[in-house]
C-alpha positions as CSV (number, residue, x, y, z in Angstrom):
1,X,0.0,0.0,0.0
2,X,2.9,2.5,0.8
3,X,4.5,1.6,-2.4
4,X,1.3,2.2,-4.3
5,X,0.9,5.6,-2.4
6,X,4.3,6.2,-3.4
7,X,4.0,5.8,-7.2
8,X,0.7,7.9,-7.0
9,X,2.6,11.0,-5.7
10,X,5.9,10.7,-7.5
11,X,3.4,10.0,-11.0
12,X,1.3,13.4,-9.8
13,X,4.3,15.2,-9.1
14,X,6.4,14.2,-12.4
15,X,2.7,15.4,-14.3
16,X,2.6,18.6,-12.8
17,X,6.3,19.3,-13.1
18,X,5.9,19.2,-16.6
19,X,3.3,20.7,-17.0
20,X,3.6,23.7,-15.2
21,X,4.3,27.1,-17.7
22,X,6.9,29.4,-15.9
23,X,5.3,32.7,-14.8
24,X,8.4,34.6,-13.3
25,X,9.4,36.1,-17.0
26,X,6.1,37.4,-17.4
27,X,6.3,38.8,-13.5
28,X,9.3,40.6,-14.3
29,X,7.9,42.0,-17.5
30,X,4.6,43.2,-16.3
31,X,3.5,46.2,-13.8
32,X,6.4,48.1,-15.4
33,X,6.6,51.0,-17.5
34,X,8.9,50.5,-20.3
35,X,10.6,53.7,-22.3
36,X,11.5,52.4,-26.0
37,X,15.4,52.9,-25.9
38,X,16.1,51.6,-29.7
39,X,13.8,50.2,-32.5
40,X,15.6,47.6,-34.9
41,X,19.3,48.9,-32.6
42,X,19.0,52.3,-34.1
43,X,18.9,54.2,-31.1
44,X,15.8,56.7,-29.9
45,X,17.3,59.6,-29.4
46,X,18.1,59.8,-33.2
47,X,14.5,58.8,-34.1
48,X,12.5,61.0,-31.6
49,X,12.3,64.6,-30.8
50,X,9.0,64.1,-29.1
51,X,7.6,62.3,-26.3
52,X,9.4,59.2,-25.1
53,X,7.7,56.0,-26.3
54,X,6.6,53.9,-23.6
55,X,4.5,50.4,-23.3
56,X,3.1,49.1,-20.2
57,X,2.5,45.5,-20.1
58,X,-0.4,44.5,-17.0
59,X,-2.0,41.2,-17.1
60,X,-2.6,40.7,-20.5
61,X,-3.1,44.0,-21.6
62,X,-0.2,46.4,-23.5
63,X,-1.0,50.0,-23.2
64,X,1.7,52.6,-23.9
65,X,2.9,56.0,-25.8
66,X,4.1,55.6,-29.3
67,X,5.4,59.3,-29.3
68,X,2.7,60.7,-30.7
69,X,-0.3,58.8,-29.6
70,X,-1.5,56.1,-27.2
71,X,-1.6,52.9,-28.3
72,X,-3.4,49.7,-27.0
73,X,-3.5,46.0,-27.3
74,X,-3.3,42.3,-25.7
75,X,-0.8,39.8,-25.1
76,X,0.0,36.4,-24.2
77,X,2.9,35.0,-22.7
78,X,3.9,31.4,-22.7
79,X,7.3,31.7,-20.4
80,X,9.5,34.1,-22.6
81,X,7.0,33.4,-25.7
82,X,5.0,36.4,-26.2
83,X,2.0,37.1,-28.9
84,X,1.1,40.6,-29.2
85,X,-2.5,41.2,-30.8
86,X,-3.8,43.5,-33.1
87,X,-2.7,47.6,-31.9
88,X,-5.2,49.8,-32.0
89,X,-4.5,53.9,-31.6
90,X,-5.2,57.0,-31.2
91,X,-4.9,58.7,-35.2
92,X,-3.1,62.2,-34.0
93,X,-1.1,63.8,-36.6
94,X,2.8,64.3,-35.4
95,X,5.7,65.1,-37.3
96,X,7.1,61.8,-35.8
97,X,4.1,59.6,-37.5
98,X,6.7,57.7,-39.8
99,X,9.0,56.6,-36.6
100,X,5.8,56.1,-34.2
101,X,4.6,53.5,-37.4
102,X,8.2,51.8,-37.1
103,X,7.5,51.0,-33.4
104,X,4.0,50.0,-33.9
105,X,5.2,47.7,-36.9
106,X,8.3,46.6,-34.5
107,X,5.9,45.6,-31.8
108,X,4.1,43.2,-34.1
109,X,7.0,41.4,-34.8
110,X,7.7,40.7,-31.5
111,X,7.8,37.0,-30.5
112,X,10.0,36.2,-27.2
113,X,11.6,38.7,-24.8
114,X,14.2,39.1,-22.2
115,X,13.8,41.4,-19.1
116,X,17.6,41.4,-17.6
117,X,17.0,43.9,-14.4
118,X,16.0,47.4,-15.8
119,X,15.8,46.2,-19.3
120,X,13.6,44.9,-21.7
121,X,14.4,42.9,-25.1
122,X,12.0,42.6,-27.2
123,X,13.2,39.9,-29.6
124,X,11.8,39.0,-33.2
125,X,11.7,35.3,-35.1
126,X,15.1,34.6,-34.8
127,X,15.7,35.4,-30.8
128,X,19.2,37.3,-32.2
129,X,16.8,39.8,-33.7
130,X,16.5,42.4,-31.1
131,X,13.1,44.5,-32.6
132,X,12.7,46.8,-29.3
133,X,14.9,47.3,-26.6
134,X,13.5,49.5,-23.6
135,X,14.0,50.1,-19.8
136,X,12.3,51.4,-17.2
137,X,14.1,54.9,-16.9
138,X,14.4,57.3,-19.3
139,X,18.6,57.5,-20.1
140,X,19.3,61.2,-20.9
C-alpha cells in the first residue's frame, strides 16, 4: 500500500512538473513601464524629438505612448514566448508619424523577450533579432 501511495505521488508530481508554464518572466515583465530605448538597434534619441515612447504591459493587456499617440493591445505570454495582438491607436497627426509607425510595426514582430534587471528585449523570429529594446528609466 505505501508503495502504491508512493508511485501515486511521484506519478502526480512528475505530471505537474511538466506541465507547469513558468510565470516569473512574465512577473518581471509586467506592472512596469517601459521607455522604448532603440527600435531595430538604431537608437531613440536619433529617431524621436518628441515624447518618449513607452508600453506598459499588466496582465494581459499592453497599453503605452508611441510618441505621438497612445496605443493599446493584448498579449500572451507562454514563459519568454510572447503574442502581441492587433494595436489599436489614437490617429493624432505628429511630425514623428513615420518613426511612431516603425514602433508599432516593431511591436508586431515581436515573438519572445528578455527582461535582464532594468531592461527589456523585445526579440523578433530569430531570438538574435532584437526589434525593441526598452527600460524602465528614461537615459538622458
Amino acid at each position: 500500500m505505501i508503495r502504491l501511495l508512493f508511485l501515486v505521488v511521484a506519478i502526480t508530481s512528475v505530471w505537474s512538473c511538466s506541465t507547469t508554464k513558468s510565470t516569473a518572466p512574465a512577473i518581471a515583465l509586467s506592472g512596469r513601464t517601459w521607455f522604448v530605448e532603440s527600435v531595430r538597434l538604431e537608437h531613440l534619441s536619433t529617431l524621436f524629438d518628441t515624447r518618449s515612447p513607452q508600453l506598459l504591459f499588466d496582465g494581459g493587456h499592453l497599453s503605452g505612448h508611441g510618441g505621438c499617440n497612445a496605443i493599446s493591445t493584448t498579449y500572451t505570454t507562454d514563459g519568454t514566448t510572447i503574442r502581441i495582438g492587433a494595436i489599436a491607436s489614437t490617429r493624432m497627426m505628429c511630425e514623428d508619424m513615420p518613426r511612431e509607425n516603425r514602433i508599432i510595426r516593431a511591436l508586431s514582430e515581436v515573438r519572445s523577450f528578455v527582461v535582464d534587471k532594468d531592461r527589456l528585449f523585445l526579440l523578433g523570429e530569430r531570438e538574435v533579432d532584437t526589434v525593441l529594446s526598452c527600460r524602465t528609466e528614461i537615459q538622458l
